[in-house]
C-alpha positions as CSV (number, residue, x, y, z in Angstrom):
1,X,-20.9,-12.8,1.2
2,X,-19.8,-13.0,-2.3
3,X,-17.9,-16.6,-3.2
4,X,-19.6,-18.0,0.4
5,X,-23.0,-17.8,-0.2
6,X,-25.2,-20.7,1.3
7,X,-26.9,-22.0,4.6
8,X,-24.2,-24.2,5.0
9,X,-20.5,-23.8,4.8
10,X,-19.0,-25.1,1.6
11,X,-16.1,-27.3,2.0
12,X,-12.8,-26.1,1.1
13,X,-10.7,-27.6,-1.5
14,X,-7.9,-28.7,0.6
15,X,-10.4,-30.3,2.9
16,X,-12.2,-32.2,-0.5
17,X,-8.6,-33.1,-1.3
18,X,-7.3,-34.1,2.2
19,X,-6.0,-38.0,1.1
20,X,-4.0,-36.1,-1.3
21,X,-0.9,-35.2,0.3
22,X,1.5,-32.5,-1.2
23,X,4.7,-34.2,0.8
24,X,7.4,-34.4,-1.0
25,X,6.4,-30.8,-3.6
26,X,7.9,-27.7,-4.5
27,X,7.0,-24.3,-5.3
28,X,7.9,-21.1,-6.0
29,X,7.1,-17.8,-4.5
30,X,7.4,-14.6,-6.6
31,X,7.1,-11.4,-4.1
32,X,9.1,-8.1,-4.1
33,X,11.7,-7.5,-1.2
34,X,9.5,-6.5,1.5
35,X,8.6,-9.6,1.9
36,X,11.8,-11.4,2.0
37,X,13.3,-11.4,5.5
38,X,9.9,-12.3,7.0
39,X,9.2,-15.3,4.7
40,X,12.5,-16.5,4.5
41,X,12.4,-16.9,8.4
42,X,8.9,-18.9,8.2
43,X,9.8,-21.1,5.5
44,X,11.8,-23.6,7.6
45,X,8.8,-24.2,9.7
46,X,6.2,-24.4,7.0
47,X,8.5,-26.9,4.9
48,X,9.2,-29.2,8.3
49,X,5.0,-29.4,9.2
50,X,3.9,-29.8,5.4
51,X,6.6,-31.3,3.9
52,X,6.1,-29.1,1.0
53,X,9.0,-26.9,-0.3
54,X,9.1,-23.6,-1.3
55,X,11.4,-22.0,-3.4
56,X,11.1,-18.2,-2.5
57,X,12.0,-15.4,-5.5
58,X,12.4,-11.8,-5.0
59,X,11.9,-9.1,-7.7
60,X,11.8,-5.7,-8.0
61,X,8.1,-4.1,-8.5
62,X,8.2,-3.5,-12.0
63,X,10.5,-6.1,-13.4
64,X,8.6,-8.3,-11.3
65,X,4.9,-7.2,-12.8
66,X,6.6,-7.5,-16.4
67,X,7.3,-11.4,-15.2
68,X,3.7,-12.0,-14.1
69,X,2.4,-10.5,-17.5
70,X,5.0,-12.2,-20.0
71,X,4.7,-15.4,-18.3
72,X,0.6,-15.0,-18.3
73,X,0.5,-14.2,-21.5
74,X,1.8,-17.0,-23.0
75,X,-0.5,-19.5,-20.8
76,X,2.4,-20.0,-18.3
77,X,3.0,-19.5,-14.4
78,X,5.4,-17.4,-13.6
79,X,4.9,-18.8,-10.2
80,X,2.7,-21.3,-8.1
81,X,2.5,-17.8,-5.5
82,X,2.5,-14.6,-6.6
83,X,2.2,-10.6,-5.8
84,X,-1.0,-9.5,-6.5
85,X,-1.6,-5.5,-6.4
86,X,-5.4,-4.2,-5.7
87,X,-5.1,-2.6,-9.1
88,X,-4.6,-5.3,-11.2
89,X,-7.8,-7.5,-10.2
90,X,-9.5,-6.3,-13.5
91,X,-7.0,-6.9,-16.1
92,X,-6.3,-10.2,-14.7
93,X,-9.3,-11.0,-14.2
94,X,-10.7,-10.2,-17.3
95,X,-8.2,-12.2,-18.9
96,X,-8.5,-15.5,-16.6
97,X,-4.6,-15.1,-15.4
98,X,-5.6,-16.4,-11.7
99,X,-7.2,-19.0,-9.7
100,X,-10.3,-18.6,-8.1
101,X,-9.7,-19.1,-4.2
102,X,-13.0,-18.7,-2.7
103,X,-13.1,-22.5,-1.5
104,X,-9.4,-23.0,-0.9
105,X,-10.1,-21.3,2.2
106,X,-12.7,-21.1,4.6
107,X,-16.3,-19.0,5.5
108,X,-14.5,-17.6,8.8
109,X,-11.2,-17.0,6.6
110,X,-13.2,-14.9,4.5
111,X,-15.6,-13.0,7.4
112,X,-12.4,-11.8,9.0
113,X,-10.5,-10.3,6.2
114,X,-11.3,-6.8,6.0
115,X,-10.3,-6.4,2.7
116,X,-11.1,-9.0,1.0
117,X,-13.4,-7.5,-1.2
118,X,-10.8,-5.3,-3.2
119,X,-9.9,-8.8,-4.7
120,X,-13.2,-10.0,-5.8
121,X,-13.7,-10.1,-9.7
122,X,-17.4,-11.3,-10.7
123,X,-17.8,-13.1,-7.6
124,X,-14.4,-14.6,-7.0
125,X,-11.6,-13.9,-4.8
126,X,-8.7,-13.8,-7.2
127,X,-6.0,-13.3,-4.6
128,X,-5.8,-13.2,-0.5
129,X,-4.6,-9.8,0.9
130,X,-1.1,-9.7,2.7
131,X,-0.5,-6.5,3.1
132,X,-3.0,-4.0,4.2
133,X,-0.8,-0.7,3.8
134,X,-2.8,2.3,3.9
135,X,-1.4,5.3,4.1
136,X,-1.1,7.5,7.3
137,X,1.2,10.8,8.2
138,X,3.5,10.5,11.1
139,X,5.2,13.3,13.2
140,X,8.4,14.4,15.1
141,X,6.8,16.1,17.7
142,X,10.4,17.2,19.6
143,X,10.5,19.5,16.1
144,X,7.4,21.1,16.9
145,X,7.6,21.2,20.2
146,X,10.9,23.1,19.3
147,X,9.4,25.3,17.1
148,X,7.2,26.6,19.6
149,X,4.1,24.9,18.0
150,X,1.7,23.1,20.8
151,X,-0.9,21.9,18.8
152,X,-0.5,19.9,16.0
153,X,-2.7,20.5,13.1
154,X,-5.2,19.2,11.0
155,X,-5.4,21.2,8.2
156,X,-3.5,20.4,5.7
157,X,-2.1,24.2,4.7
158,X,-1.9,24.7,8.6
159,X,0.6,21.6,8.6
160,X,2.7,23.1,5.7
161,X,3.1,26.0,7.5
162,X,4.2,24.4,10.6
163,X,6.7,23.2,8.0
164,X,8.0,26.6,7.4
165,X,8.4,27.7,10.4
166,X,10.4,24.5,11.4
167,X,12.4,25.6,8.7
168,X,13.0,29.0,9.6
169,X,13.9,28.1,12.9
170,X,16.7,26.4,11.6
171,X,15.4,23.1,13.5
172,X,15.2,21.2,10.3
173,X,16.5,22.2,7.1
174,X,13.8,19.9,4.9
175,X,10.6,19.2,7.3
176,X,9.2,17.3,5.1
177,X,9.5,13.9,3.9
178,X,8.4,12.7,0.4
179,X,9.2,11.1,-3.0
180,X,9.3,13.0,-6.1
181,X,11.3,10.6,-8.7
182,X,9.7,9.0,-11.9
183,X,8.6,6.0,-9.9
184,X,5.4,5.1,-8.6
185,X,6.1,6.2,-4.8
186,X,6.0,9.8,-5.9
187,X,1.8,9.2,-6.6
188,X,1.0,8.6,-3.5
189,X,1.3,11.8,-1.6
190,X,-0.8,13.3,-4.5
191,X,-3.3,10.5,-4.3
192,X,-3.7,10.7,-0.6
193,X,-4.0,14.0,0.0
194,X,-6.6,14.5,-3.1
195,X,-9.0,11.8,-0.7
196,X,-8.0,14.0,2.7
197,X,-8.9,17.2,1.0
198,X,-12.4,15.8,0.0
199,X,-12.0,15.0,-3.8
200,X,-11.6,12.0,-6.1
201,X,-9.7,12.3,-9.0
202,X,-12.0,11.0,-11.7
203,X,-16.1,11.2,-12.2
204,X,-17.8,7.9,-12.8
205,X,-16.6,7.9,-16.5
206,X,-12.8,8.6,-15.4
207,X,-12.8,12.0,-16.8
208,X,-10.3,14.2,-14.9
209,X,-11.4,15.7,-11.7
210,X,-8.2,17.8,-10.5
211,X,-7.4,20.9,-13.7
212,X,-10.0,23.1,-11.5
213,X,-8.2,25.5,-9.2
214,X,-10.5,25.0,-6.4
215,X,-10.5,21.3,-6.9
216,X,-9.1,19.0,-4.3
217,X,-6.4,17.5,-6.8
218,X,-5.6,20.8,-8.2
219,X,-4.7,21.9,-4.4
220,X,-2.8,18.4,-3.4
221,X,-0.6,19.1,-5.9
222,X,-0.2,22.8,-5.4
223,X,0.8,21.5,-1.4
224,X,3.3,19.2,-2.6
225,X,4.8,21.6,-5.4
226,X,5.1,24.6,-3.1
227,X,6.9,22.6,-0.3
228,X,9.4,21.2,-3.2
229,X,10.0,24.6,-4.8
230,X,10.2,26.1,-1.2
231,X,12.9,23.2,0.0
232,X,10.5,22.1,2.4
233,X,11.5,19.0,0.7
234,X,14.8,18.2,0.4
235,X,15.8,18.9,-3.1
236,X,17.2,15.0,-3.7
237,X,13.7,14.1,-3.7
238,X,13.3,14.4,-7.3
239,X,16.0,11.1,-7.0
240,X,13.9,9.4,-3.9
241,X,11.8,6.2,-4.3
242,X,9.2,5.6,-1.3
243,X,12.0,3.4,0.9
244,X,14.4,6.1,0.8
245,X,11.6,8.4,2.4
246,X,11.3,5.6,5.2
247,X,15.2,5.3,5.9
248,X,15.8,9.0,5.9
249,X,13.1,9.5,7.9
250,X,13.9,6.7,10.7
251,X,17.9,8.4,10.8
252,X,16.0,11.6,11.9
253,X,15.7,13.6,8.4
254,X,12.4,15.5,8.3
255,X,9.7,16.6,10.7
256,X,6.3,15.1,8.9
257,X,6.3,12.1,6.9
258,X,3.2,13.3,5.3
259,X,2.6,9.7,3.5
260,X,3.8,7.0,5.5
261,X,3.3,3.6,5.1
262,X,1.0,1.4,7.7
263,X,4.0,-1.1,8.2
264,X,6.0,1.8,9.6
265,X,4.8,2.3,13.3
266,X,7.0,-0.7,13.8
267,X,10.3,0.7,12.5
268,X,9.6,4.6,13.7
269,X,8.6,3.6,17.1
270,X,11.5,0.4,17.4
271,X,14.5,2.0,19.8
272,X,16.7,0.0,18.2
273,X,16.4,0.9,14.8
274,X,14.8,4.2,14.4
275,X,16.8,7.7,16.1
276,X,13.1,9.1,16.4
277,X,11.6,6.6,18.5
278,X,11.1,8.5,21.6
279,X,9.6,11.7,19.6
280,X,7.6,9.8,16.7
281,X,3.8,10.2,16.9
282,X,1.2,8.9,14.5
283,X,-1.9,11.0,13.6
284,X,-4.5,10.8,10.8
285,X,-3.5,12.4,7.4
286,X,-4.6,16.7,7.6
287,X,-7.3,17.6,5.3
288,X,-9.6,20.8,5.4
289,X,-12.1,21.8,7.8
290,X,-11.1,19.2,10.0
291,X,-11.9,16.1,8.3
292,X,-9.6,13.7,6.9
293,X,-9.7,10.3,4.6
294,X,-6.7,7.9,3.0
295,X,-6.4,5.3,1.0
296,X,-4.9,1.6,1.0
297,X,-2.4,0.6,-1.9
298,X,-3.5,-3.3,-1.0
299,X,-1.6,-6.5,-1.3
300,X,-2.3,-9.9,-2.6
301,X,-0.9,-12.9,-3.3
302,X,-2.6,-15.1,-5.3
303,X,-2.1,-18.7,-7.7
304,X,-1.3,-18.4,-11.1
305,X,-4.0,-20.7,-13.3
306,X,-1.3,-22.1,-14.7
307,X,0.4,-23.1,-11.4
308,X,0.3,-27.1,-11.7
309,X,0.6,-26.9,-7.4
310,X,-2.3,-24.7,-6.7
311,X,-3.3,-27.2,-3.4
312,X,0.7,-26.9,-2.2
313,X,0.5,-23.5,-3.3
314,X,-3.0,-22.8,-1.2
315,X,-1.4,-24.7,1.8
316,X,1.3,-22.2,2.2
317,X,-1.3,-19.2,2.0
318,X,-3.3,-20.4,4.4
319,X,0.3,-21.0,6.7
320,X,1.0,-17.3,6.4
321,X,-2.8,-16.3,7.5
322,X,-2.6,-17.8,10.7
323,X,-2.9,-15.3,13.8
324,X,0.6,-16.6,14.8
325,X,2.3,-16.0,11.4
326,X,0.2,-12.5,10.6
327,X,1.1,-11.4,14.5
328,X,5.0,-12.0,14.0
329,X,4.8,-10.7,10.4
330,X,3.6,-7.1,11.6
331,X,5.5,-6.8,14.8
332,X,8.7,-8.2,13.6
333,X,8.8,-6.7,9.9
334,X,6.3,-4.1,9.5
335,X,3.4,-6.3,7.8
336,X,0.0,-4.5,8.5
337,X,-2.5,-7.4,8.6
338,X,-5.8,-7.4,7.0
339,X,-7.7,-9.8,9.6
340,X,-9.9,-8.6,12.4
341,X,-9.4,-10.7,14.8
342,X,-5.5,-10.3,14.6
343,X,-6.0,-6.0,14.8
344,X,-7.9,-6.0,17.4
345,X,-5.7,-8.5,19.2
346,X,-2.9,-6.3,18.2
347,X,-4.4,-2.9,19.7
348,X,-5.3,-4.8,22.8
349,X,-2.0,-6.1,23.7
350,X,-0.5,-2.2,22.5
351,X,2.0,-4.3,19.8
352,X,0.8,-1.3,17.4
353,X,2.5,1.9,18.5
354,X,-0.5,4.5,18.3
355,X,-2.6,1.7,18.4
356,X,-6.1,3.8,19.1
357,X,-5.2,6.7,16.2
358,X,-4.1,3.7,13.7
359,X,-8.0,2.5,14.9
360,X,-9.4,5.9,14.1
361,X,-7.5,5.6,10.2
362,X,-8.6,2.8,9.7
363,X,-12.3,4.2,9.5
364,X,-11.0,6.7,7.4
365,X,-9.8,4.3,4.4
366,X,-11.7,4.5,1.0
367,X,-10.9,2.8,-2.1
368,X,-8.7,5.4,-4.3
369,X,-11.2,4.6,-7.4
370,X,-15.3,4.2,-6.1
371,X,-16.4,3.3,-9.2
372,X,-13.3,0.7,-9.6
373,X,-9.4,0.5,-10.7
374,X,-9.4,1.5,-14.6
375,X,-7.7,-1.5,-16.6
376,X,-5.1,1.7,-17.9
377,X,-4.5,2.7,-14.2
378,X,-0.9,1.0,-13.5
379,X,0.3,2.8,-17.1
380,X,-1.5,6.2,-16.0
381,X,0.1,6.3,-12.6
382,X,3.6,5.3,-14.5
383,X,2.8,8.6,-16.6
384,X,1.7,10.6,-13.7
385,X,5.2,9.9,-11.3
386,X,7.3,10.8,-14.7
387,X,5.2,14.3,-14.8
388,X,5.4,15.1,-11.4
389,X,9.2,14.5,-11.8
390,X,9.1,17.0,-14.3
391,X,7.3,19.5,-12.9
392,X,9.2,19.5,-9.7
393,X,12.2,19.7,-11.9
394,X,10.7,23.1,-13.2
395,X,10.3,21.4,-16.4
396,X,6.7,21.7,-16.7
397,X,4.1,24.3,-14.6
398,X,1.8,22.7,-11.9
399,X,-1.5,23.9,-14.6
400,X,1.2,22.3,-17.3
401,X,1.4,19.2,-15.4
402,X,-2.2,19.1,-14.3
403,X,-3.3,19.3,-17.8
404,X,-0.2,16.3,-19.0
405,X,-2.0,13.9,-16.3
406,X,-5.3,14.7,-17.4
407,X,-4.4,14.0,-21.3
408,X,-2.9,11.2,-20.3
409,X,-5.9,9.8,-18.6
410,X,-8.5,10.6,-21.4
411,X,-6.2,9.0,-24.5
412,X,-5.8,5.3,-22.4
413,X,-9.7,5.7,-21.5
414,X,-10.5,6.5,-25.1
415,X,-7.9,3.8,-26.2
């Protein structure tokens, strides 16, 4: 294992560093608002065993990636604790923006995290995962049921047309649920449903892998253009970030959330928040031919170089990765984990609605890039939501569009 090699366990730094106690510290803790309401109840706890306080800030996604690069940039933290998206491990790494934690934590800390490897950058783990969101479709199955459909299906085109005909029932007037504005959330569907119809979006050199016609890219986006243009998709859409898709959904509004998050099956499933508990079911994402893949948009958090309170800063990771923490995280505010030991536990004691089909997905998760995140990706994807906007606005054809991502892709490769 990469970072753990050795017949012997290493030591870890906070164990080397043990007669230096961080009593009496602060830091901060940049994270966007998913986080907050979980965090904010742990802090007390963490700051009453370690004496160490923490000073929590919450940030939108992108102004809170511009902080992280400003601040970075000119050789300062931005945080002691920050965010840490799976796609940014080779621009930050390349430039040295982040702490190496492969002996802040232990070889069994390491063993049990499933996902750690999206985070290693030439042999070091630059951040810890903290959210393990892949991306799974869930169901009203009372809509189905009322449109006379028994069997729920697979196939991607099948599912769209059980769209249509809860449409034309009258049972729901948009059946299905996802994001079309100029923000990131609108990539996913595309992204997802490119991996579940058997394709990739880019060969080894990142040329474009989706302007064919009988390409699995060309098709994911013909699925979600036709339900938009259809209103199989409610028209607002174009206005929708991904959390809109989640509360509309949870009030009852739409049969098939086609790319839900991970996190959700404890906010669909929860009688007292969601008006779709008692009909919600989870199922893999439909592909073709009956087989089906997704893909995880990991989270990290990870310390800053800069930081000047990395072994504060490492305490508190290592507080939130506890099975207790990482338990209470998921079942009280939606927080998929990324260890083992803690899923399984999970499944076992049926705290994850669905448990044995979220088991199955979770053999179905590949990396969206096999070859690796391109440095360009977070400004490509930018480029690829504003498109998509556009073409569901009529402003641009789906070959149009195809063809604007595909441009847009070659000139940041070439740049």
């Amino acid at each position: 294992m990469a970072g753990c090699k050795g017949e012997e366990k290493k030591e870890t730094k906070a164990a080397n560093d043990s007669t230096q106690s961080q009593d009496g510290e602060e830091i901060t803790v940049l994270l966007p608002p998913w986080y907050e309401e979980g965090l904010t109840a742990a802090i007390p706890d963490f700051e009453e065993k370690t004496g160490i306080s923490v000073k929590l800030e919450i940030m939108e996604w992108d102004p809170l990636r511009d902080r992280i690069v400003q601040s970075c940039t000119s050789n300062k933290a931005p945080a002691d604790i920050t965010e840490f998206s799976w796609d940014w491990v080779g621009t930050f790494g390349a430039a040295g923006w982040y702490e190496p934690l492969n002996d802040y934590m232990d070889e069994d800390f390491w063993e049990d995290c499933l996902t750690k490897d999206s985070y290693l950058y030439e042999g070091n783990y630059l951040a810890v995962p903290i959210y393990n969101d892949f991306r799974m479709t869930y169901l009203n199955t009372k809509d189905f049921s009322e449109a006379g459909i028994s069997e729920i299906p697979t196939d991607a085109f099948e599912l769209l047309e059980a769209a249509e005909k809860i449409k034309e029932q009258g049972i729901e007037e948009y059946p299905v649920s996802l994001p079309l504005s100029a923000t990131a959330g609108a990539t996913t569907p595309w992204f997802m449903l490119t991996k579940s119809l058997g394709g990739e979006l880019f060969d080894d050199n990142y040329k474009a892998l989706f302007t064919e016609k009988d390409s699995a890219g060309y098709q994911a986006m013909e699925w979600i253009m036709k339900a938009y243009e259809e209103e199989l998709v409610n028209p607002a859409a174009v206005d929708y970030q991904g959390t809109d898709i989640v509360d509309h959904y949870m009030n009852g509004d739409g049969s098939i959330d086609i790319a839900g998050w991970s996190g959700n099956v404890t906010e669909y499933f929860n009688a007292d928040k969601s008006a779709i508990s008692d009909s919600v079911e989870v199922v893999k994402v439909p592909g073709a031919n009956g087989s089906s893949r997704t893909y995880s948009l990991l989270e990290g958090i990870g310390i800053p170089a800069a930081s000047e309170h990395k072994e504060a800063a490492a305490e508190f990771i290592k507080y939130i990765n506890t099975e207790e923490f990482l338990k209470t995280f998921f079942v009280d505010y939606g927080i998929f984990p990324s260890s083992q030991k803690v899923i399984d536990s999970l499944i076992e004691s049926e705290d994850i609605p669905g448990g044995e089909v979220v088991s199955e997905v979770l053999g179905t998760i590949e990396p969206l890039f096999p070859q690796g995140a391109p440095e360009w990706y977070g400004t490509w994807e930018g480029e690829t939501a504003t498109i998509m906007n556009q073409m569901a606005k009529g402003e641009m054809s789906l070959e149009e569009g195809l063809k604007a991502i595909a441009d847009s892709a070659d000139e940041l490769n070439e740049g």
